[in-house]
C-alpha positions in Angstrom: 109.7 192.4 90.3 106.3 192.9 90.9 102.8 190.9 90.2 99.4 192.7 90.1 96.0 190.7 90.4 92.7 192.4 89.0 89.7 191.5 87.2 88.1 193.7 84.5 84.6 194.5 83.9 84.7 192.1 80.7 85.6 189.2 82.9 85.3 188.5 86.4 88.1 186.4 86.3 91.7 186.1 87.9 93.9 188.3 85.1 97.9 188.9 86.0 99.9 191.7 84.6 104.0 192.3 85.6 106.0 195.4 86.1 110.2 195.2 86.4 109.6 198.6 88.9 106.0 198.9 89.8 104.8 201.9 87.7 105.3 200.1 84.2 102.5 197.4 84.1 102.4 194.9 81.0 99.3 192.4 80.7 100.4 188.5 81.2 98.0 186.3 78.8 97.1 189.3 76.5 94.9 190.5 78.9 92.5 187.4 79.3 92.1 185.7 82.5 94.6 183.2 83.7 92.2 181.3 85.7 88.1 181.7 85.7 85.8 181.0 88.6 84.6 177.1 88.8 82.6 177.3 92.2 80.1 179.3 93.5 78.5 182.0 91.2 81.8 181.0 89.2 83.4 184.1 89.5 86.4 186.0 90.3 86.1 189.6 91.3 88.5 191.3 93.2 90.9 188.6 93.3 93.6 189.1 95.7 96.8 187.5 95.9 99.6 186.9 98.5 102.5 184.4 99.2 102.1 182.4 102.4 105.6 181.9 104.9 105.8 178.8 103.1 106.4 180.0 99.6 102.6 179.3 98.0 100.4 181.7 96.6 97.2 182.0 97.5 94.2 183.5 96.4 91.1 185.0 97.7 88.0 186.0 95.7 84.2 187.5 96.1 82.1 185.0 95.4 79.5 187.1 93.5 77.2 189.9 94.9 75.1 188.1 97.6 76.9 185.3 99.3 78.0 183.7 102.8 81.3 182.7 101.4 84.4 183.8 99.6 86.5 181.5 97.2 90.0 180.3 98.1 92.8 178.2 95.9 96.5 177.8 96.0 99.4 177.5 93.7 102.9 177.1 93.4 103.6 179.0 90.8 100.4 181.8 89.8 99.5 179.8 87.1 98.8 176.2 88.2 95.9 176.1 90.5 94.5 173.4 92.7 90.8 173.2 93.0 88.9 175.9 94.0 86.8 175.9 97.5 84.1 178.3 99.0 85.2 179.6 103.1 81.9 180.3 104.5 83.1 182.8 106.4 79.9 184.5 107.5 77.4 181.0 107.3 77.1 181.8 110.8 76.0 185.4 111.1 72.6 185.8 111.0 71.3 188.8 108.8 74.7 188.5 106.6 73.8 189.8 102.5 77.3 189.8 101.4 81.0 189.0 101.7 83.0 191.6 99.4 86.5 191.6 98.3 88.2 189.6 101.1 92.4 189.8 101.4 95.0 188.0 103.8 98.1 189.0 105.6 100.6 187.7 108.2 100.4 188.5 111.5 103.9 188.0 112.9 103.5 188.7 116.4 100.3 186.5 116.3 102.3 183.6 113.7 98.8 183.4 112.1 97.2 184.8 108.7 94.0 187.1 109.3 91.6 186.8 106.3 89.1 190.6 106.2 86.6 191.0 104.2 83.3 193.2 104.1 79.8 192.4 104.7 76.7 194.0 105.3 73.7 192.6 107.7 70.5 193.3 107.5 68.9 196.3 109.2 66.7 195.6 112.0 63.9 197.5 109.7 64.4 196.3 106.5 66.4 199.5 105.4 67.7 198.5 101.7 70.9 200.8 102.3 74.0 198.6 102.8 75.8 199.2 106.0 79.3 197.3 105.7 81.9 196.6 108.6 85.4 194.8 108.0 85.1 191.3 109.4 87.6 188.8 110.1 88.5 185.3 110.4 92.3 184.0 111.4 94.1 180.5 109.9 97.1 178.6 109.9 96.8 176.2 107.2 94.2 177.8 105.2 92.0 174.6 105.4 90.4 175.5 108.9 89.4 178.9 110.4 88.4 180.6 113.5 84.7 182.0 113.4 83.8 185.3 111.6 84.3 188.6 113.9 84.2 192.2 113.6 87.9 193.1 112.1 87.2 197.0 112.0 84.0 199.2 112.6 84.8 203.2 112.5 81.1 203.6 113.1 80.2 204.0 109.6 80.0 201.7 106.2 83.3 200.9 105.0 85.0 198.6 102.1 87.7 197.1 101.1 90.2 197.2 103.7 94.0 196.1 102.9 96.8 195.4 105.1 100.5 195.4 104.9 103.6 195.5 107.5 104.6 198.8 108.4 107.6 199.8 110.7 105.4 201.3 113.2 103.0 198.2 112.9 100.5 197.6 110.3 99.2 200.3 107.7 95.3 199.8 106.8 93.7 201.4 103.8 89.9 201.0 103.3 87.1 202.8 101.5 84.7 205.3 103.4 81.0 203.6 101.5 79.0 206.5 102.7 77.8 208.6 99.9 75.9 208.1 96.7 77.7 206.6 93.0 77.9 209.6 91.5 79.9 212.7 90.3 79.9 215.3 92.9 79.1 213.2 95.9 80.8 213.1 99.3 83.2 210.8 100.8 83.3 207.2 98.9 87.0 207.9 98.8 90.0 205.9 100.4 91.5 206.6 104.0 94.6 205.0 105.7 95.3 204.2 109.4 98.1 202.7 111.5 97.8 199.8 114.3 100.7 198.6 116.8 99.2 195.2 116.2 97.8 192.7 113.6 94.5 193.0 115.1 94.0 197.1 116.1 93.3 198.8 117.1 93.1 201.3 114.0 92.2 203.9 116.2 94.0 207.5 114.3 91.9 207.2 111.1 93.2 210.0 108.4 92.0 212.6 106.3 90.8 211.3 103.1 94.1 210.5 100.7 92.2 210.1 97.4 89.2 212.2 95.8 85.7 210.5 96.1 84.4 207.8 93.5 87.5 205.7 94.6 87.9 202.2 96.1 90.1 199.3 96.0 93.6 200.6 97.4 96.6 198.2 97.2 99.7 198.9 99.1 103.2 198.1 98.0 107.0 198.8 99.0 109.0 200.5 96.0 112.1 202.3 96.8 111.6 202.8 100.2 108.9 204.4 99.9 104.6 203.4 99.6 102.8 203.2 96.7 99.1 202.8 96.9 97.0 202.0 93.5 93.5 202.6 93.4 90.5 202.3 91.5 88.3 205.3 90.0 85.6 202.9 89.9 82.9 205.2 87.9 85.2 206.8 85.1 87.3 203.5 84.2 90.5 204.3 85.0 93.5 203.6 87.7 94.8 206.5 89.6 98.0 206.3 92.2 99.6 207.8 95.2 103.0 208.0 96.7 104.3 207.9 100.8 107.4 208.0 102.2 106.0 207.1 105.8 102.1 206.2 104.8 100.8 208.9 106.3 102.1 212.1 103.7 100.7 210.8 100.5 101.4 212.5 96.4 99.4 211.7 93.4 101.5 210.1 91.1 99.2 208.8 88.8 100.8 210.2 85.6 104.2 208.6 86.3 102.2 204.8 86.0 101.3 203.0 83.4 98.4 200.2 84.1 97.2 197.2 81.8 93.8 198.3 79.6 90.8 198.1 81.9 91.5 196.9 85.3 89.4 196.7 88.5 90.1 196.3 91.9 94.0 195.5 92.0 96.1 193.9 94.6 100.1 193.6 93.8 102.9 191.4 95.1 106.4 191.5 95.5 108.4 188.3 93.6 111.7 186.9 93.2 113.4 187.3 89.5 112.7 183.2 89.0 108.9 184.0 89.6 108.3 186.6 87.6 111.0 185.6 84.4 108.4 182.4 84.9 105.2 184.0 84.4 106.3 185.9 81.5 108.0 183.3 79.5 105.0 180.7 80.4 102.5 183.4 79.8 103.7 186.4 78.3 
């Protein structure tokens, strides 16, 4: 069974939807948020959820446009939350305008969890273009964390990087930011990379795997195979992809269904007892 965290445009809130095979998606809640922001700008965008070794979810959020930090809580369950915190991940960079859509995963050769995000610092001359990189900051108890570094920098503005466990290492997908928000521009369109380790080096970038005027990828194991979901962020709606080895990838957007109006997904593999939970507490 599998659980997919967004937000939506009405609400920048943490909203939950389930799927029995990972293309039909059914809104948990009726669509509203399970949990709001209460710290910070109060917000929730691009909430992004995983399950630590131990068995507890945890959630990372953007704290709004402009901040130093990123919101953090924990749960047992995806529905009962302790309180929230800010991680002021970059309250140390000098220059830093922005911490956007941060995600976690295990390292298992390291027997840590690196927390990415990107930010944007400000240009030597003022420039009001936004020049992200993919920063980083590693935990083991999500309470303390090592100081903010560079995570990934291709030599050009890039978002919302995710990271799963691949057989050959770790598989990376991330948005190329260069470009302009509109029809018709280049790039601003999702490529995928493979690293022997945790931390790199993501060195044997690909060609472009979606069409531009996309961001947010999430990665998931269905079948054997990857399945990225992505977000057509300009013309509202969810488009997909299919890999047998994430590198080959096949629209398959027709074949899913999504939940009405979501942005910027991440999904999760559960157990039956998890999900039969969720939708009989709030289906």
């Amino acid at each position: 069974m599998y659980v997919m965290s967004y937000f939506r445009t009405e609400a920048e809130a943490l909203h939950l939807a389930l799927s029995e095979d990972g293309f039909d998606w059914r809104p948990l809640n009726g669509n509203r948020p399970i949990l709001g922001g209460s710290v910070g700008t109060r917000t929730l965008r691009d909430p992004f959820v995983m399950r630590a070794q131990d068995g507890r979810f945890h959630l990372f959020a953007t704290n709004g446009w402009k901040a130093d930090s990123i919101v953090h809580a924990s749960s047992p369950d995806l529905l009962t939350w302790d309180e929230q915190t800010l991680v002021p991940v970059m309250a140390d960079v000098p220059g830093t305008r922005n911490c956007w859509a941060p995600e976690c995963f295990y390292d298992e050769e390291a027997g840590l969890y690196r927390v990415i995000w990107s930010s944007s610092l400000t240009e030597p001359n003022g420039a009001a273009d936004w020049n992200h990189r993919i920063w980083g900051t590693t935990t083991r108890d999500f309470v303390t964390y090592t100081p903010a570094a560079l995570f990934f920098d291709p030599d050009f503005s890039v978002i919302d990087a995710t990271v799963v466990r691949h057989p050959n290492g770790y598989l990376m997908a991330f948005k190329d930011e260069r470009g302009e928000n509109r029809i018709g521009t280049e790039r601003k369109y999702i490529h995928v990379c493979i690293a022997p380790n945790g931390d790199g080096p993501w060195t044997e970038i690909s060609e472009p795997v979606t069409t531009s005027l996309t961001e947010g990828p999430t990665l998931f194991r269905r079948d054997g195979r990857w399945v990225m979901l992505f977000d057509h962020f300009m013309e509202d709606f969810f488009g997909a992809m299919e890999s047998p080895d994430g590198v080959r990838w096949e629209n398959i957007t027709e074949r899913v269904t999504f939940p009405p109006g979501p942005r910027h997904a991440s999904v999760l593999e559960v157990d039956e007892a998890v999900g039969r939970n969720l939708r009989e507490r709030a289906g």
